[in-house]
C-alpha positions in Angstrom: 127.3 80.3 26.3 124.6 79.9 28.9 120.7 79.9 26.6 118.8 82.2 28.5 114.6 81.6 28.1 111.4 82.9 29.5 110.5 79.9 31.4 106.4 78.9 31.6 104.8 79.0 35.6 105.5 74.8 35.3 109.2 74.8 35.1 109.2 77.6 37.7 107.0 75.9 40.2 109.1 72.9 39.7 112.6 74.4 40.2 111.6 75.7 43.3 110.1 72.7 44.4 113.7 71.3 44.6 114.7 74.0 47.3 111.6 75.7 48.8 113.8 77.5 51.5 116.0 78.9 49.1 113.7 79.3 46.8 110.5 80.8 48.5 110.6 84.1 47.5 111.1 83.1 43.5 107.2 80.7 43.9 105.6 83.5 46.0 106.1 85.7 43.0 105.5 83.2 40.5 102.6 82.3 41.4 101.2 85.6 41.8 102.3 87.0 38.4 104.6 89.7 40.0 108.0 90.9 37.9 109.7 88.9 35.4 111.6 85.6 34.8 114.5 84.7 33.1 115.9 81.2 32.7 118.7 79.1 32.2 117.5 75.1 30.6 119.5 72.3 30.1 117.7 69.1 28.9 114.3 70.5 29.5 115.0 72.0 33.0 115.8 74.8 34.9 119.3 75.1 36.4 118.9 78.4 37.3 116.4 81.2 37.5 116.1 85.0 37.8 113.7 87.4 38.9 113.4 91.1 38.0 111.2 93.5 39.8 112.4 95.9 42.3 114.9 93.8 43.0 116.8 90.6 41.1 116.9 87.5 42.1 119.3 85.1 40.6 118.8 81.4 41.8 121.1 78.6 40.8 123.8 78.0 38.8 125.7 80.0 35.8 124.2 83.0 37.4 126.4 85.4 35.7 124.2 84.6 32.6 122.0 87.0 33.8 124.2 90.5 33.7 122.7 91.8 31.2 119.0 91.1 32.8 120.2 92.8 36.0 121.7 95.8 34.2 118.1 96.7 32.7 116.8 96.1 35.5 118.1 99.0 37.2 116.8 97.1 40.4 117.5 98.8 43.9 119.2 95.8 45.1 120.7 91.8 44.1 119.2 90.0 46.5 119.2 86.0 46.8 121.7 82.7 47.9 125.0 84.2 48.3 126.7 82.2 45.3 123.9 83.1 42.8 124.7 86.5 43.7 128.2 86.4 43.5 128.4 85.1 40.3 125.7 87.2 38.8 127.5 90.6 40.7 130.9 90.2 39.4 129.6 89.3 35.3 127.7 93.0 36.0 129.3 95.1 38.6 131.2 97.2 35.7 128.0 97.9 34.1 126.0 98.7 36.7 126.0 101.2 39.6 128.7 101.1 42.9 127.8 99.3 45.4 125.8 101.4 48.2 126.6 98.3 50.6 127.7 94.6 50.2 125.9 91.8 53.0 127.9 88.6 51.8 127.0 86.1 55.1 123.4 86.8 55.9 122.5 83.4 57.3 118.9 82.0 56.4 117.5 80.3 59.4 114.7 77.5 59.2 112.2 75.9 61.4 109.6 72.6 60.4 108.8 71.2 64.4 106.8 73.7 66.1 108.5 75.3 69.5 107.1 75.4 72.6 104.0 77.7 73.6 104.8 81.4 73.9 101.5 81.9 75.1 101.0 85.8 74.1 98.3 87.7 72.6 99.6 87.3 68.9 97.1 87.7 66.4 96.8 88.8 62.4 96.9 92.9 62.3 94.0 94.4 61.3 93.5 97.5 59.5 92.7 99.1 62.2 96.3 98.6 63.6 97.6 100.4 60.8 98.7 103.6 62.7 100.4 101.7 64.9 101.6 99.9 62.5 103.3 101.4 60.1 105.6 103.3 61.8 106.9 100.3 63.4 107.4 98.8 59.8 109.4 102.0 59.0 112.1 101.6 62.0 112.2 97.9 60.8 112.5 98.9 57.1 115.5 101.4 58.2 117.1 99.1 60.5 117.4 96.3 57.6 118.3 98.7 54.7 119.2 102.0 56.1 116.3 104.1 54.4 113.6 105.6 55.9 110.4 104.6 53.6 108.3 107.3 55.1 111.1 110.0 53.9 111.1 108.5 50.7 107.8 107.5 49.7 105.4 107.5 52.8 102.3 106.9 51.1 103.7 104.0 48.6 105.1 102.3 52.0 101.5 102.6 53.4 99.6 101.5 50.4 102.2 98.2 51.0 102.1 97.6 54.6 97.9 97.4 54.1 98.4 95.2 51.5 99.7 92.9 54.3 97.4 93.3 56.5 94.3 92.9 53.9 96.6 89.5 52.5 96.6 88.2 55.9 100.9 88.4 55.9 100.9 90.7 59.1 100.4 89.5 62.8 101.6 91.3 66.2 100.9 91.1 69.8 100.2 94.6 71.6 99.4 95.9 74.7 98.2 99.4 75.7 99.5 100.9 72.2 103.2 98.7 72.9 103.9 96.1 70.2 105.7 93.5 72.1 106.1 91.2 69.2 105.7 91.9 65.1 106.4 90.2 61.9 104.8 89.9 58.3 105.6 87.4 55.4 107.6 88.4 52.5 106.9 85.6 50.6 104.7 82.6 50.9 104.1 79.5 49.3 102.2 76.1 49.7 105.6 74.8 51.6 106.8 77.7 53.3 106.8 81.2 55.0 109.6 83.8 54.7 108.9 86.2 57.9 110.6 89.5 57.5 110.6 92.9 59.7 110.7 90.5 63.4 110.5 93.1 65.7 109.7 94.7 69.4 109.4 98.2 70.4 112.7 99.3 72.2 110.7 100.2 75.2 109.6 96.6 75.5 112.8 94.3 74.6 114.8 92.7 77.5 111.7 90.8 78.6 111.3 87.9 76.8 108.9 89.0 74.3 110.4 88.7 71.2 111.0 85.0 71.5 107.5 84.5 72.9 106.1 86.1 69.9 107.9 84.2 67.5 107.4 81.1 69.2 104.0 81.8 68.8 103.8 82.8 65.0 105.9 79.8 63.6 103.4 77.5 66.0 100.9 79.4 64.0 102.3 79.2 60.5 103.7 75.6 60.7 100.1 74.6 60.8 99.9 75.6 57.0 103.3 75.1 55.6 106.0 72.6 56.1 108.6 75.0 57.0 108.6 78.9 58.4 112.2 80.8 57.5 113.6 84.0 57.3 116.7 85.7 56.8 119.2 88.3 58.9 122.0 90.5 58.4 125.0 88.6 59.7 126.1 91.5 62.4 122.9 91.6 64.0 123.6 89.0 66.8 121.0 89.8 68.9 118.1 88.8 66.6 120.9 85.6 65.7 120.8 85.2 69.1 117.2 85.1 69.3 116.4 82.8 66.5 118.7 80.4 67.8 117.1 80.6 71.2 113.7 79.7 69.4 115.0 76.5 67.9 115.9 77.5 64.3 118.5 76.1 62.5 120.8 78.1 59.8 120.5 76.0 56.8 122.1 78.4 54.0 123.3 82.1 53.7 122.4 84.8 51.0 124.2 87.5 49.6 122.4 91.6 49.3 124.1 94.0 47.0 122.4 97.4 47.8 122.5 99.9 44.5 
């Protein structure tokens, strides 16, 4: 039987250093003391790793080790490399809540040599973008998990979308009040940025901007960190389409569970 363990910021920092695609999300919230850990050590290191916070996290091998971490948990949602997940979803499906949906296949795309120009107007969002803002963050947030924040909690998803913007992890290029282009970072680390919420206002798409934009941002980004990823639910071809027109390359998939 797997010895599970509280591992110290080392070991973690050091895991993910062996995969920091895969792994990006687990440093980002390492390093900044969010949630809780749990480990799996052989011979003084990690072969797998879990994170409990809103979500779980499993990472590794052996992952259904961590049932009993994901059922008190009571997390919204197993989130993470799609045979982590599996193995830690069928040691705890029968203790924990039916599945609201199941995204097996959601390729993770990666980029490390900067694209060509876009050439827009991207900048980081400022506060006083927020109104424009956060709506489009809402459609986004809805789009990728079917909930509408500002129904459920509409000033907790305000608080967190200027938290973004005061981290410097939001950028978008607008015109008269239109977002052409839109992204923030879900997780970052001193090798790379997860962007999440990629989007264009419907009026807007068609034209080119999207790709543009995002051109733009990894340019951007890849001046700070080795590599700029980010992740997509597998029957969304047109934002597939679109990261493969920019040049990424799908290097792994991961698995959601939605509770």
């Amino acid at each position: 039987m797997a010895h599970i363990v509280e591992p110290p910021l080392e070991q973690i920092l050091e895991y993910c250093g062996d995969d920091p695609v895969e792994r990006v999300f687990l440093e980002d919230v390492a390093r900044r003391g969010l949630g809780r850990f749990s480990a799996i050590e052989e011979r003084g290191r990690l072969v797998a790793l879990c994170h409990s916070g809103a979500n779980v996290v499993p990472s590794g091998r052996g992952c259904g080790a961590f049932a009993a971490v994901a059922v008190r948990a009571r997390a919204r949602m197993l989130i993470g490399e799609q045979g982590a997940v599996s193995e830690l979803w069928d040691a705890a499906r029968k203790r924990l809540p039916a599945a609201r949906e199941d995204r097996p296949g959601q390729p993770v795309y990666a980029m490390s040599e900067p694209p060509e120009p876009g050439r827009t107007g991207l900048r980081a969002a400022e506060l006083s973008d927020l109104d424009l803002l956060v709506p489009a963050c809402a459609l986004a947030h809805e789009g990728e998990l079917g909930i509408d924040p500002l129904r459920r909690d509409a000033d907790g998803f305000r608080w967190r979308t200027r938290a973004q913007v005061e981290e410097g992890r939001s950028w978008l290029w607008e015109e008269d009040g239109v977002i052409l282009f839109k992204a923030e970072a879900s997780a970052w680390t001193p090798q790379a940025v997860q962007l999440q919420q990629v989007w264009t206002d419907p009026e807007a798409r068609g034209a080119g901007n999207a790709s543009r934009g995002l051109q733009d941002l990894i340019r951007l980004l890849l001046e700070r960190v080795s590599t700029v990823c980010l992740f997509v639910r597998a029957e969304n071809d047109p934002a597939i389409a679109l990261y493969d027109r920019v040049g990424m390359t799908h290097v792994l998939d991961y698995r959601s569970v939605l509770l």
